[in-house]
C-alpha positions in Angstrom: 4.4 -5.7 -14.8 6.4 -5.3 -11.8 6.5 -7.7 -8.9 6.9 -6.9 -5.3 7.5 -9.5 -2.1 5.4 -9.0 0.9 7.1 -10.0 4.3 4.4 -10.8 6.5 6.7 -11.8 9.7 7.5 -9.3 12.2 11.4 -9.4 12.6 12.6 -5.9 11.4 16.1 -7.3 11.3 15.4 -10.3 9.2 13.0 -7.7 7.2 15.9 -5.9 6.2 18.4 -8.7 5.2 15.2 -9.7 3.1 14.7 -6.8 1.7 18.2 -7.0 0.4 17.6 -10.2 -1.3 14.6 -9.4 -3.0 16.8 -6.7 -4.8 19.5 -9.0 -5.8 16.8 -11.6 -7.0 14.8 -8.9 -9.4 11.9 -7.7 -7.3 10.6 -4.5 -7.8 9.4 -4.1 -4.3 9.5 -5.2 -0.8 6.4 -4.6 1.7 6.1 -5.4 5.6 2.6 -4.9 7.0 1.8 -2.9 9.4 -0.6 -3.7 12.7 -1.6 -2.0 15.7 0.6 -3.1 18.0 3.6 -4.9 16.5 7.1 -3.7 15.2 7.3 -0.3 14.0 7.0 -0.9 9.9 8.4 2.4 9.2 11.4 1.9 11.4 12.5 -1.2 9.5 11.7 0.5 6.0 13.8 3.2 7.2 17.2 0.5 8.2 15.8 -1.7 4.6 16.1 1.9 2.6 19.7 2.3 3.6 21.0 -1.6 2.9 19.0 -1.4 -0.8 19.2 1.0 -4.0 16.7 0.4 -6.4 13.7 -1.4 -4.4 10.8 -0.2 -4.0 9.5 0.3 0.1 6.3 0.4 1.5 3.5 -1.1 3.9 1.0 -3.6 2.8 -1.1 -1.6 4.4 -0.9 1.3 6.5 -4.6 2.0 8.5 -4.6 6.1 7.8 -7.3 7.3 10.1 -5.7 5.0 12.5 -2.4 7.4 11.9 -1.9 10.8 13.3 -1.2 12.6 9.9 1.9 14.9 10.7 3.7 11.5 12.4 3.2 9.8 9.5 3.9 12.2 7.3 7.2 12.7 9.0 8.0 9.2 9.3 7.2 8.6 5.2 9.4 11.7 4.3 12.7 10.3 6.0 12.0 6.7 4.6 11.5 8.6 1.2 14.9 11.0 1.8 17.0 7.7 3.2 15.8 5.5 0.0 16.8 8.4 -2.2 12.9 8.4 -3.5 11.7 5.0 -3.1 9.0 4.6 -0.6 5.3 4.1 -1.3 2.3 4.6 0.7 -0.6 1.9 0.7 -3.6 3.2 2.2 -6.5 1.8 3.9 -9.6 2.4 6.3 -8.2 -0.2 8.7 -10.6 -4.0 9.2 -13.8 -3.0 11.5 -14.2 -4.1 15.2 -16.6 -7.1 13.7 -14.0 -8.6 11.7 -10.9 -8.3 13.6 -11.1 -7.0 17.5 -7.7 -7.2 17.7 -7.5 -4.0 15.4 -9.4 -2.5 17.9 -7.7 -3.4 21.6 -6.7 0.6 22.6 -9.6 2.1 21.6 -13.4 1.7 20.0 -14.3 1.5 16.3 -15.7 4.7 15.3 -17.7 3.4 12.1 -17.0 3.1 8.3 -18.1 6.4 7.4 -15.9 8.6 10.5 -12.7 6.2 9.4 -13.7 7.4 5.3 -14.2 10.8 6.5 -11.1 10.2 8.3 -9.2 9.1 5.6 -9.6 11.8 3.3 -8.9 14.9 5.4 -5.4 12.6 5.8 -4.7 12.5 3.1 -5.0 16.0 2.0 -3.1 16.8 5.1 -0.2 14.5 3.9 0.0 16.2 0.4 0.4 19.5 2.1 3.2 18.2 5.0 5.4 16.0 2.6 5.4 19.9 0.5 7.5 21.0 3.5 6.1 24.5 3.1 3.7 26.7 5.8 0.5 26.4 5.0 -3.0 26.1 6.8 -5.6 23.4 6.9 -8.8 23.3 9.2 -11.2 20.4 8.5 -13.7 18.0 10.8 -11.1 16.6 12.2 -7.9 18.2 12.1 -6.6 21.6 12.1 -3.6 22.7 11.2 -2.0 27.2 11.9 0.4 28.2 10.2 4.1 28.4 10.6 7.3 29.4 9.3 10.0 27.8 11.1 11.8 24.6 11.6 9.6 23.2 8.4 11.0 20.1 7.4 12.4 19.1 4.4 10.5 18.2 1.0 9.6 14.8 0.3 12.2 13.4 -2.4 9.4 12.7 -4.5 7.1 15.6 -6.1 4.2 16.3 -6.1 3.9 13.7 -3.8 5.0 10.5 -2.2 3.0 7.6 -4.4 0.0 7.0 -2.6 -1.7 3.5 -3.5 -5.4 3.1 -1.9 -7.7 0.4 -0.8 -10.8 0.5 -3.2 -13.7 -1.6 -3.2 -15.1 -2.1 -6.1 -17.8 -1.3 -7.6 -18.5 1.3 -4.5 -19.2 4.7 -6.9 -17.1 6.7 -3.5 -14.4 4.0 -2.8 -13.4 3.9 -6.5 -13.7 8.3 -6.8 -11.0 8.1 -3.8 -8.6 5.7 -5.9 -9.1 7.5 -9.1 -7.7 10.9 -7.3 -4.5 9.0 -6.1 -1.6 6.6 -7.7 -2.9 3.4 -7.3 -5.4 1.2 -6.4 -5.4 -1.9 -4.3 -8.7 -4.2 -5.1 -11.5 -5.3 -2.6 -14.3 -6.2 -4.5 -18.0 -6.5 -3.1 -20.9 -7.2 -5.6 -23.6 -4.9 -5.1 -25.8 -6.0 -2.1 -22.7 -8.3 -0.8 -20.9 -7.8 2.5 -16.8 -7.0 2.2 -15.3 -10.5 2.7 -11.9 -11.2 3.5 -9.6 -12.5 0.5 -12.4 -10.5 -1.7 -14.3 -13.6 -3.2 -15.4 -14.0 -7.0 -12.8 -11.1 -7.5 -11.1 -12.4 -11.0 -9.2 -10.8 -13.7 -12.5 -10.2 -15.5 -13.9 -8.0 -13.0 -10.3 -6.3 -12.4 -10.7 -5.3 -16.2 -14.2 -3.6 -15.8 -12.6 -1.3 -12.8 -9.5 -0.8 -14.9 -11.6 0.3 -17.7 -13.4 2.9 -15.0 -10.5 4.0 -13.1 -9.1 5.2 -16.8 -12.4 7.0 -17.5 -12.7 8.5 -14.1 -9.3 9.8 -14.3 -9.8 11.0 -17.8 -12.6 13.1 -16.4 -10.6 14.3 -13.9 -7.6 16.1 -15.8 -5.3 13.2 -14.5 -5.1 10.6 -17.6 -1.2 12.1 -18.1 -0.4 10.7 -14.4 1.1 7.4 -13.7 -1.1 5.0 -12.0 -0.9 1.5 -10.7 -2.9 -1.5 -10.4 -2.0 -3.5 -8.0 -3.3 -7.2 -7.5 -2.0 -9.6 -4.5 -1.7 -12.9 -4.9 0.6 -16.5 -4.5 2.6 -18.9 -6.6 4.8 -21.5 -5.9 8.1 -20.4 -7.3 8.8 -23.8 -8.5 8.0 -23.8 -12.2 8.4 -20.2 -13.8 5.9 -21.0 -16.8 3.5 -22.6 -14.0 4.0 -18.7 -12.1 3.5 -16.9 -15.3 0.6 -18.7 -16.0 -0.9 -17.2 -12.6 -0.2 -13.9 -13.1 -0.7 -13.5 -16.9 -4.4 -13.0 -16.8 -3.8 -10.5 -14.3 -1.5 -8.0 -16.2 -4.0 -8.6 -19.7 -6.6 -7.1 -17.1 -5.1 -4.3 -16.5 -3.1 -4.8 -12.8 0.7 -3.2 -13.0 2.2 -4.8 -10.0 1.9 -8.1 -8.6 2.7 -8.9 -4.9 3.4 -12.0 -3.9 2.1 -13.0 -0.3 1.0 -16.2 1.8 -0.4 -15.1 4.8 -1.6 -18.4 5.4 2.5 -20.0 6.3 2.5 -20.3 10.3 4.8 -18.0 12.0 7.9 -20.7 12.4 7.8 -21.2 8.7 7.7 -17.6 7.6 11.7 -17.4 7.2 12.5 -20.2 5.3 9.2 -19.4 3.2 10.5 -16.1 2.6 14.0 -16.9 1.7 13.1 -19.6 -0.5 10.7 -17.8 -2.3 12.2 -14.6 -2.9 15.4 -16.4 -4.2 13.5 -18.4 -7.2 12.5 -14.8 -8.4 9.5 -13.0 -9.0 6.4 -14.8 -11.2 7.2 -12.9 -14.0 4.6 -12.9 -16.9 
C-alpha cells in the first residue's frame, strides 16, 4: 500500500512547502485538486516537482473533456520531465451542472454521454502527444495533421504518463474505460441508484467485487502483465497509528493499492494547520 496526501487549499506556495513535507514524513504522493477557475494545479506541481525527489505528483482530479488535450498534454510532460518521472494523471468526466453550477460558470453542461465521448478521444489523443512523435488523429471531436517540426520532447515515462480514472462501479462502460488505463478511482452507484457525492454504501466489500473484475477485464484484454492501481480516498485522525491502520486495513485486503488521505470537510482558515499537522504524524500505514 502506498499513501498519498491530498491538499485541498489553494495556495500554490504553501502547496509546495507541503509537498516537501509529505516527502520527508514518508508519503508516497502529494495531490492538489484542480477547479475551474482557481490556481493553476499544474503550475504548482511543476515549482512542488523541483523542491521534491521521490514523491509522487498529481491532481485529485483533473476534468479531461473540460481540458484542451494538446495544453494538457504539454503541461503533464514538463511536470513529468521536471519531476524526473513522477507525475500522475487522475481523470474524470468533471460534476454535472445539477450537482455543482459552479463547475459550469463559463460555459453550459453538454451532457454525460458528450463529456464520456469527450473523455476518450482525450485520452487517445494524450497517448499519442506525450509520444512526442508526428502522427495524425481525426475523431468527433478533435482532429489533429500531421507534422514534423518543433515536436516536443517525450514524456519521461513510457508508454505513457500513469493515467488513474474515475469509474463508477458497477457501470459495464465506466469500468471497460478503467480497465484500459493504470488505475481506477471508485464512485460506486447500485444499479438503478443516482451517483451521490462521497459514493454511499461504497465499502471494502464492494471495492473487492470490482477488484476481482478489473483483474478479469484486464486479463481479457492482454494487459494482466501491466501495473495497476487501486486507489481508495479516505480520512483518519493521525493520532493513534493502530487506530489509522485499522481504517485503512480493510481497504488494502480488498484490493485498493493507494490510500489518499483527504478532509474536504476542514473550513478554509483551518486547512494549513490541518495539513501540517497531519502530514507530519505520517501516513495511516496498514
Amino acid at each position: 500500500m502506498r499513501y498519498g496526501f491530498i491538499y485541498t487549499g489553494d495556495d500554490p506556495e504553501l502547496a509546495v512547502e507541503l509537498a516537501s513535507l509529505a516527502e520527508a514524513h514518508g508519503w508516497h504522493g502529494f495531490f492538489v485538486w484542480e477547479g475551474i477557475w482557481a490556481t493553476d494545479p499544474w503550475a504548482t506541481l511543476a515549482a512542488a516537482a523541483v523542491k521534491t525527489e521521490t514523491i509522487r505528483l498529481g491532481t485529485m482530479l483533473t476534468p479531461v473533456p473540460r481540458r484542451r488535450p494538446w495544453e494538457l498534454a504539454g503541461q503533464t510532460m514538463t511536470v513529468d520531465r521536471l519531476s524526473k518521472g513522477r507525475v500522475i494523471l487522475s481523470a474524470g468526466l468533471g460534476v454535472p451542472e445539477s450537482v455543482e453550477p459552479r463547475f459550469w460558470l463559463f460555459e453550459s453542461d453538454p451532457g454525460r454521454r458528450e463529456r464520456a465521448e469527450i473523455l476518450d478521444e482525450s485520452l487517445e489523443l494524450l497517448e499519442q502527444l506525450w509520444r512526442g512523435e508526428p502522427f495524425e488523429h481525426e475523431g468527433r471531436h478533435y482532429r489533429a495533421t500531421r507534422t514534423e517540426s518543433m515536436l516536443p520532447p517525450a514524456a519521461v515515462q513510457q508508454p505513457r504518463i500513469p493515467i488513474w480514472v474515475v469509474g463508477v462501479w458497477p457501470a459495464p462502460r465506466s469500468m471497460r474505460r478503467v480497465a484500459r488505463y493504470d488505475g481506477w478511482l471508485p464512485n460506486f452507484a447500485p444499479p438503478g441508484a443516482e451517483l451521490a457525492p462521497g459514493s454511499p454504501g461504497f465499502t471494502p466489500e464492494v471495492a473487492a467485487e470490482a477488484v476481482a473484475w478489473i483483474r478479469a477485464e484486464r486479463e481479457r484484454l492482454g494487459l494482466a502483465d501491466r501495473p495497476f492501481d487501486v486507489v481508495q480516498e479516505g480520512s483518519t485522525p493521525g493520532v493513534d497509528a493502530e487506530a489509522d491502520a485499522a481504517v485503512v486495513r480493510p481497504w488494502a485486503e480488498a484490493g485498493a493499492t493507494w490510500w489518499l488521505e483527504a478532509d474536504w470537510n476542514v473550513p478554509s482558515d483551518g486547512i494549513e494547520a490541518y495539513a501540517r499537522a497531519r502530514l507530519a504524524a505520517g501516513p495511516p500505514r496498514a
